[in-house]
N, C-alpha and C positions, 0 to 999 in steps of 0.2 A: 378523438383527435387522430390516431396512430388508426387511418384502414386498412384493414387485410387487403396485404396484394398477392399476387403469384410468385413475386422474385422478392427476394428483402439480398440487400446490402450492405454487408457491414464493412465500419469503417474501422481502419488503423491507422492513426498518427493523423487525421485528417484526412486519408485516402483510402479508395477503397480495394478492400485486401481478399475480400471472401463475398460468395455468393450463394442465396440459399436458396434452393427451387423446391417443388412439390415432390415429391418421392417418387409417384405415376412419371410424370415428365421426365425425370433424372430419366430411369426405365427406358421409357422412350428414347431419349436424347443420347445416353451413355451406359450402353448394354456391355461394357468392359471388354468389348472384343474390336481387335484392332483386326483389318479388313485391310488386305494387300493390296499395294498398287499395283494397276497391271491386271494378267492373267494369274496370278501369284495363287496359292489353296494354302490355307492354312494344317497344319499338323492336322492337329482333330479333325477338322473336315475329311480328307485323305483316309484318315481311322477309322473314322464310319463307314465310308465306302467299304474299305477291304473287311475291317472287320468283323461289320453289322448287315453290310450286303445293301446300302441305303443308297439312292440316288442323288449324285450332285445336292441335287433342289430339294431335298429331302435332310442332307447332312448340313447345308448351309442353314436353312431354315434353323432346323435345331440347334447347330453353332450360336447361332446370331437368338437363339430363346425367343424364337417367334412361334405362334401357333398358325396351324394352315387357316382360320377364319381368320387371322389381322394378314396374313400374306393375300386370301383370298381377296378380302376388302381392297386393300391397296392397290391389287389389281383390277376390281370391277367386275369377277366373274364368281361362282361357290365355292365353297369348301370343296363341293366333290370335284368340280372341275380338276382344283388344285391337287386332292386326292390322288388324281388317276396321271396326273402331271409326276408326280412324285413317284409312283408305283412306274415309270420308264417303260419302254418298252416303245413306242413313238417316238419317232421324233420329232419337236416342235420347231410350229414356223418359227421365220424371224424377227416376224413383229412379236407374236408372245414370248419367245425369246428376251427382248429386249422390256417387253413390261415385267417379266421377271425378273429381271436386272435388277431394273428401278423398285420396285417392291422391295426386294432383299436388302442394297443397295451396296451391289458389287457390281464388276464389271460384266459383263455378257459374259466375253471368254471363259468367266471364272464358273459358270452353268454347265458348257456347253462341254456332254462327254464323249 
């Protein structure tokens, strides 16, 4: 009777109160890191840089718990591409610039050192 879905609903009082997703998807959806408006960096992001010597697109990524193969995906280019994007020392155009953005899903500015 009862088929497996991907989102179940529960109700309170006749309405509904809570919502339950897949664990992967939550992941996906709600990696617990809130992502300034704007040009804005978060703490730790900044901390990587100075601290760990890490680039922008290198301390966001790992902020945001993404690996360079699901960055690279999202983007449409390799790992190593991404790689050597990370390791700076270039600077990127402004379209891959802005596919970076959207990949991470911060603002450009928030890349750009």
């Amino acid at each position: 009777m009862n088929e497996p879905t991907d989102i179940q609903i529960i109700m309170q009082n006749g309405r509904p109160a809570f919502v339950v997703i897949p664990y992967d998807e939550y992941r996906r959806t709600f990696r617990g890191k809130k992502i300034p408006e704007g040009d804005g960096i978060p703490h730790e992001v900044v901390g990587m840089t100075v601290k760990k010597g890490y680039s922008l697109i290198r301390a966001w990524r790992e902020h945001l718990g993404l690996t360079q193969q699901e960055v690279a995906e999202r983007m449409g280019i390799t790992q190593a591409a991404l790689s050597q994007m990370e390791s700076g020392g270039k600077r990127l155009r402004k379209e891959t610039q802005q596919k970076l953005a959207v990949a991470l899903g911060v603002h450009v500015t928030q890349i750009q050192e």
